[in-house]
C-alpha positions as CSV (number, residue, x, y, z in Angstrom):
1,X,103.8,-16.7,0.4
2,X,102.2,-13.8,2.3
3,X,99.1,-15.2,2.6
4,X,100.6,-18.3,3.9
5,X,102.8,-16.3,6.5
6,X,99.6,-15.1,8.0
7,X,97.6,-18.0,8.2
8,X,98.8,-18.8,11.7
9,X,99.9,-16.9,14.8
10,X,103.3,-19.0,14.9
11,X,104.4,-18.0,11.4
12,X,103.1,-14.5,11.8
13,X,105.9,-14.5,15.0
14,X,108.7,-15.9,12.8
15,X,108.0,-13.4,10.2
16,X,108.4,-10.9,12.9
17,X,111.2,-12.4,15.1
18,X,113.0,-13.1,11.7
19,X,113.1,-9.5,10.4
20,X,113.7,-8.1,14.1
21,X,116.9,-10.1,14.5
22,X,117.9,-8.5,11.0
23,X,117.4,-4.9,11.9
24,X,114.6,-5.0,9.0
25,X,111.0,-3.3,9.5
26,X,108.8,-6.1,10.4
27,X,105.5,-4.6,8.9
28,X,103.2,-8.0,7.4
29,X,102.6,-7.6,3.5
30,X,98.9,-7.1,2.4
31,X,97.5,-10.0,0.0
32,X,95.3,-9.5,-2.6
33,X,91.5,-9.8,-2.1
34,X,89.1,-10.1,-4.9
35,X,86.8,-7.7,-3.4
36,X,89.4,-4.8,-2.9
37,X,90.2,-2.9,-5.6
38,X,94.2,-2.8,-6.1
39,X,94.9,-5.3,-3.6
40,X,97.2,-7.1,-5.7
41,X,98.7,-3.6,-6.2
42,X,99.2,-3.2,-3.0
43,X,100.6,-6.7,-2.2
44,X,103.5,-6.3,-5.0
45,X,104.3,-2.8,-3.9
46,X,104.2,-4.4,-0.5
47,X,106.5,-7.3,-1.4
48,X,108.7,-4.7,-3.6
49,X,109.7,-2.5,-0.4
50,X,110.0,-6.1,1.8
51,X,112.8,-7.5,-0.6
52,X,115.9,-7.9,2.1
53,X,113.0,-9.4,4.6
54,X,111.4,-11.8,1.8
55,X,115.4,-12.9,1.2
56,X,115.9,-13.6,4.6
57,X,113.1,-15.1,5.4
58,X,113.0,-17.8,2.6
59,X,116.9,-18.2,3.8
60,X,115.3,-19.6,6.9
61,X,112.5,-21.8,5.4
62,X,112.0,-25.1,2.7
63,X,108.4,-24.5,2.0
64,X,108.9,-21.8,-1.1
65,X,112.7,-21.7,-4.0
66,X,114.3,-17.9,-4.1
67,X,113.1,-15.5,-6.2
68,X,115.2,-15.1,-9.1
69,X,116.5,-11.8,-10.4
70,X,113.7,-12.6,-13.3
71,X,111.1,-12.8,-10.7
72,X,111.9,-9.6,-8.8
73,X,112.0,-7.7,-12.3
74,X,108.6,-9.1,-13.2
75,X,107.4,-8.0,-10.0
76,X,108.6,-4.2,-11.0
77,X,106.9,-4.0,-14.4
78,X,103.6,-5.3,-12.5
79,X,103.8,-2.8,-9.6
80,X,104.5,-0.3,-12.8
81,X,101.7,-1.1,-15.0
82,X,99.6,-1.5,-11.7
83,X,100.6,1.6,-10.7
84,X,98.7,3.6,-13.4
85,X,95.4,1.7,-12.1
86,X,95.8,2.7,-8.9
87,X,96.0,6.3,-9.6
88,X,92.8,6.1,-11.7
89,X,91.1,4.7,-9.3
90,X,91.7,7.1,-6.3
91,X,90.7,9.5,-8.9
92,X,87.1,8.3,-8.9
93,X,87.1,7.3,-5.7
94,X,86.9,10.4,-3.8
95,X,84.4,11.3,-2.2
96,X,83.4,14.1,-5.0
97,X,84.5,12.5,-8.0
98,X,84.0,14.7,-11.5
99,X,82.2,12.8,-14.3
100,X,84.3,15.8,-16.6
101,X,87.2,13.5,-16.0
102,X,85.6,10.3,-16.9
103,X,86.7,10.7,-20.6
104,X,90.4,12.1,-19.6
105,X,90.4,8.9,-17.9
106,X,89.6,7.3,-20.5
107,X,91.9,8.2,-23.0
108,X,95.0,8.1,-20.7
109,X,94.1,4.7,-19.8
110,X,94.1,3.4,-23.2
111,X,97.2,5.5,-24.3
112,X,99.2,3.7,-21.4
113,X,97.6,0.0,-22.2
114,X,98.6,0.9,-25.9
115,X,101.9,1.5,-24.7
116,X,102.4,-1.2,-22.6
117,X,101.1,-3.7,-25.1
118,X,103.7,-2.7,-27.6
119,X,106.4,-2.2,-25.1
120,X,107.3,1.4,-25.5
121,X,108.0,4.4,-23.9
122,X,108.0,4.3,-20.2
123,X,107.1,0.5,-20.7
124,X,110.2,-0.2,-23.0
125,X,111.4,-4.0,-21.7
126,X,108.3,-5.5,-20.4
127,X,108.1,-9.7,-20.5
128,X,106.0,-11.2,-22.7
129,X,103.8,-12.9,-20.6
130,X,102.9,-9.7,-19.2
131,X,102.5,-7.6,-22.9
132,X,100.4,-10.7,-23.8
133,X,98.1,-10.1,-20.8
134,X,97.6,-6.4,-21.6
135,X,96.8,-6.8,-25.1
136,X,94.3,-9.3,-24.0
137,X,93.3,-6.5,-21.1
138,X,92.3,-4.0,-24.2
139,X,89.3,-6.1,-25.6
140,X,88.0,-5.4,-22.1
141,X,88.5,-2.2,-22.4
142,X,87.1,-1.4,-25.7
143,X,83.9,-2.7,-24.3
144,X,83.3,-0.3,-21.7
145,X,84.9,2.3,-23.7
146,X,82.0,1.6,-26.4
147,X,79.8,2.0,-23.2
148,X,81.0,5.1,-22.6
149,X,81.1,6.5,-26.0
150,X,78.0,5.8,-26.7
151,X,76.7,8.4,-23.8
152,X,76.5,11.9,-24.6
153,X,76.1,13.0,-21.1
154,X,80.3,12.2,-20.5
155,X,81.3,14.4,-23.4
156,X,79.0,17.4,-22.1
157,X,80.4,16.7,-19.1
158,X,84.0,17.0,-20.2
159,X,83.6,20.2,-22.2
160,X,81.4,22.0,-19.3
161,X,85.8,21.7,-17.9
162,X,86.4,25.2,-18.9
163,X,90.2,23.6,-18.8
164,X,89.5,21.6,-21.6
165,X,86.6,22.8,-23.2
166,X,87.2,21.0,-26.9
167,X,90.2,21.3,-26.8
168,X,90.9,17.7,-25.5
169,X,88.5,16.7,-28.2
170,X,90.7,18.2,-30.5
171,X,93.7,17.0,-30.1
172,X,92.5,13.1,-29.4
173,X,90.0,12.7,-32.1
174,X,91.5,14.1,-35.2
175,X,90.3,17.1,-37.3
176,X,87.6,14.9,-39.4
177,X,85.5,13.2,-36.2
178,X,86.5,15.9,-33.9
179,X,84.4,18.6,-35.1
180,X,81.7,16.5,-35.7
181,X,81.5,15.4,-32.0
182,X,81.4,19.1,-31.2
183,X,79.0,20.0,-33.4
184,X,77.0,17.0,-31.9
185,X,77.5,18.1,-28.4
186,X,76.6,22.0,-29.5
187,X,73.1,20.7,-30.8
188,X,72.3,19.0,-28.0
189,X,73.2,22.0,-25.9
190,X,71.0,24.1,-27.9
191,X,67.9,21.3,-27.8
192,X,67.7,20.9,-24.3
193,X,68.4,24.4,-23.0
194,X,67.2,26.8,-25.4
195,X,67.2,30.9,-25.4
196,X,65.2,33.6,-27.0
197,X,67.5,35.4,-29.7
198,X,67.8,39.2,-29.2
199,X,65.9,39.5,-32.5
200,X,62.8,37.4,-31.7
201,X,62.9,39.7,-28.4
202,X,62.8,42.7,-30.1
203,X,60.2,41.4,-32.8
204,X,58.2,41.0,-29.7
205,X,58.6,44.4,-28.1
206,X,57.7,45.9,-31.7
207,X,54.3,43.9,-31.9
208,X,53.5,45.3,-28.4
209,X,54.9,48.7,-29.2
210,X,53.9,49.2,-32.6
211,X,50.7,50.8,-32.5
212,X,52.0,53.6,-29.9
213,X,54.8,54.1,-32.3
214,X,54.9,56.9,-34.9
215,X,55.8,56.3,-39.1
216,X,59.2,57.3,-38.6
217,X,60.3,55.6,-35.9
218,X,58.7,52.3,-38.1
219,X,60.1,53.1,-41.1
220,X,63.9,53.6,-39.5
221,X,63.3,50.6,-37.3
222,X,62.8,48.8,-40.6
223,X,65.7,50.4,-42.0
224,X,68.1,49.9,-39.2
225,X,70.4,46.5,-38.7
226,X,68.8,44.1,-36.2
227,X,71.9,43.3,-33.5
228,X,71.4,39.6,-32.7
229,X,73.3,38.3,-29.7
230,X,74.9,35.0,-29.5
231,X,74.1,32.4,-28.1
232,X,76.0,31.6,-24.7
233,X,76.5,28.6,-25.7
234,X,78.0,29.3,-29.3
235,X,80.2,31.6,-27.1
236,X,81.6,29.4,-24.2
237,X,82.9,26.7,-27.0
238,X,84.6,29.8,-29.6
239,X,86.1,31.5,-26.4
240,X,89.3,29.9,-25.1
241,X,90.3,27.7,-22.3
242,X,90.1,28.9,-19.1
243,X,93.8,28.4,-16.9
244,X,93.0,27.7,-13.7
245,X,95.3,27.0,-11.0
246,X,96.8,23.9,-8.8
247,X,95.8,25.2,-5.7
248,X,92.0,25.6,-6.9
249,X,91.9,22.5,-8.2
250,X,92.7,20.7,-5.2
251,X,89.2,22.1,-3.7
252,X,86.9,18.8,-4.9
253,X,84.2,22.1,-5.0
254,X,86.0,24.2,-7.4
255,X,84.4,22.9,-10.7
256,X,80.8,23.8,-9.1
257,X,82.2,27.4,-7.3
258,X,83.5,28.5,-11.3
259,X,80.4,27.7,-12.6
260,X,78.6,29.9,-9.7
261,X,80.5,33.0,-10.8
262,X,80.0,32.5,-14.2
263,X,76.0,31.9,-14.1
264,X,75.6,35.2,-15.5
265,X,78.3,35.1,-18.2
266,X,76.8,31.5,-19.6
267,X,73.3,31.1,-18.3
268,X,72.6,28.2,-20.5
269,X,75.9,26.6,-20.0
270,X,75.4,27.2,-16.6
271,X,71.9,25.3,-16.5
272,X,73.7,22.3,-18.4
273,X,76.3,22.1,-15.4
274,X,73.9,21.7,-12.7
275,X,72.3,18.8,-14.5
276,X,75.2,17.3,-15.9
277,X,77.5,17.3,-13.2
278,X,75.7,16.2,-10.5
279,X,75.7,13.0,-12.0
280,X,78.0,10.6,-10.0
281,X,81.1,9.9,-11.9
282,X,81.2,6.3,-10.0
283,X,79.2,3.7,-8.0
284,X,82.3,4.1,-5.3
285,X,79.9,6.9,-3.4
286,X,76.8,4.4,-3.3
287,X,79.0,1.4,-1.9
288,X,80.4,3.2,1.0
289,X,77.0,4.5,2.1
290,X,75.6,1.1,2.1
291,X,79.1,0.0,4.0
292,X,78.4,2.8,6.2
293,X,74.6,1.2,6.9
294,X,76.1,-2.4,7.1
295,X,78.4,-1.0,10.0
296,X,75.4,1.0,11.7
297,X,73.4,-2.2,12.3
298,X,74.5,-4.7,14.7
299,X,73.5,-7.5,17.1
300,X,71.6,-4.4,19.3
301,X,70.8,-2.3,16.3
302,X,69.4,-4.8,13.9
303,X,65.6,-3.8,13.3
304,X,66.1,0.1,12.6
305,X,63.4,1.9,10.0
306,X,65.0,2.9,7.0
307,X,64.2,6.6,7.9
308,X,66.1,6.3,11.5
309,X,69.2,4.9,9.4
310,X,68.8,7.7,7.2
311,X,68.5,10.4,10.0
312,X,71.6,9.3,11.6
313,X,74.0,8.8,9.1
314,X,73.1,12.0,8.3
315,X,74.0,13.2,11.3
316,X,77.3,11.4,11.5
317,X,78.2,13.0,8.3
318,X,77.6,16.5,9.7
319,X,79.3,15.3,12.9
320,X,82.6,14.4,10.7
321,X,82.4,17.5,8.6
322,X,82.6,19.7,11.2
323,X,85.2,18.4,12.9
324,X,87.2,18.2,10.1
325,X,87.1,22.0,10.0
């Protein structure tokens, strides 16, 4: 119905004249587009907050039956269950999106499909044509859950989160596989950023030092216990979760700025996070830049080199930033 209101000017104008005569906000209702995520999202919650003008309007016309009382409580549980994809995907959609949220994301998407499969919870009453469409939603699901399960860099990402840490890990995976992902994600730490023990460094000042020692200071050398420090790494994971606050978090920098101050504390840990979380957590960052270079070019501005594009969306960027300030 929506997209057929606005299909042509003269039934774009009774929309409007029909809602105005009624008191009733005459705002159109968005329809759903294949190539828009959360259109369809947007066109129920639309149609949800247009009931009393949809009412009137089909009043006035023989082209489309009234909704039922079924049909506007179907369109509720959608806008519900839609709902929870929409969040989601503002979520990875900002412009600095955290891969440490990727498996977060994850898991609460799969507890709410869960839910809403079986009808429970917050989901309690859902039709059957729409439970029957989620469960069938979850095979989809598990595939690109696979996908991501099968990547170490997302778990490395999650526990470089000093908010989580393992603790997430924990509490979803159980106390068999749970350590055993830790311990996984602790090796790999240890294989790709490795660090001298205080022992091996001291074994090396002796070698250098030995012959300008004297027999006593060998001999209670020998004698004396070797103090071997930790590991930064073995440390960040035994030492608890860090609380940060709201109003931090809200900073899409924040993760990086910790992880600046705490360079010192966890030096390895520290080199992990400017690998790992640099990586993009989404493609939603490389599709606007090449929207951005579709809308640069035009009819007058068809035949730029790839390095003037670059130059000026740069400087458009820097142009936006600062007056955002």
């Amino acid at each position: 119905m929506t997209l057929w209101i606005l299909r042509t000017p003269q039934r774009r104008q009774q929309w409007k004249v029909t809602c105005q005569a009624n008191g009733l906000n005459d705002k159109f209702i968005e329809y759903d587009v294949e190539t828009r995520w959360n259109s369809t999202y947007l066109m129920v919650q639309g149609s949800l907050q247009a009931k009393a003008q949809i009412r009137i309007w089909i009043e006035h016309q023989n082209q489309f039956p009234p909704f039922t009382a079924d049909d506007w409580l179907q369109l509720q549980q959608l806008e519900m269950i839609l709902s929870k994809f929409d969040e989601f995907t503002q979520l990875v959609s900002r412009r600095k999106s955290q891969i440490s949220l990727a498996i977060p994301i994850y898991y609460a998407l799969n507890d709410m499909l869960e839910d809403a499969a079986s009808a429970q919870g917050d989901f309690s009453g859902l039709s059957s044509d729409i439970t029957s469409a989620i469960s069938a939603g979850m095979k989809k699901y598990k595939k690109y859950y696979e996908l991501m399960d099968a990547q170490d860099a997302y778990y490395i990402a999650l526990v470089l989160d000093p908010r989580f840490k393992p603790l997430l890990l924990d509490n979803e995976l159980g106390q068999v596989t749970a350590p055993k992902v830790i311990r996984s994600i602790k090796d790999t730490l240890h294989e790709q950023y490795p660090s001298k023990s205080s022992l091996e460094q001291s074994m090396s000042k002796i070698n250098q030092n030995n012959k300008r020692q004297s027999l006593e200071a060998r001999v209670l050398q020998k004698l004396q216990p070797q103090v071997i420090q930790r590991s930064d790494i073995d440390r960040y994971f035994e030492e608890g979760v860090v609380t940060v606050d709201e109003s931090v978090t809200k900073d899409e920098d924040w993760l990086f700025a910790w992880w600046r101050t705490h360079k010192d504390e966890y030096p390895r840990m520290a080199a992990a996070a400017r690998d790992y979380l640099a990586i993009p957590a989404a493609e939603v960052a490389v599709e606007r830049l090449f929207s951005r270079g579709r809308d640069l070019l035009g009819v007058r501005r068809h035949s730029l080199k790839g390095e003037t594009m670059r130059k000026v969306m740069l400087l458009r960027d820097i142009y936006s930033l600062e007056n955002t300030q």
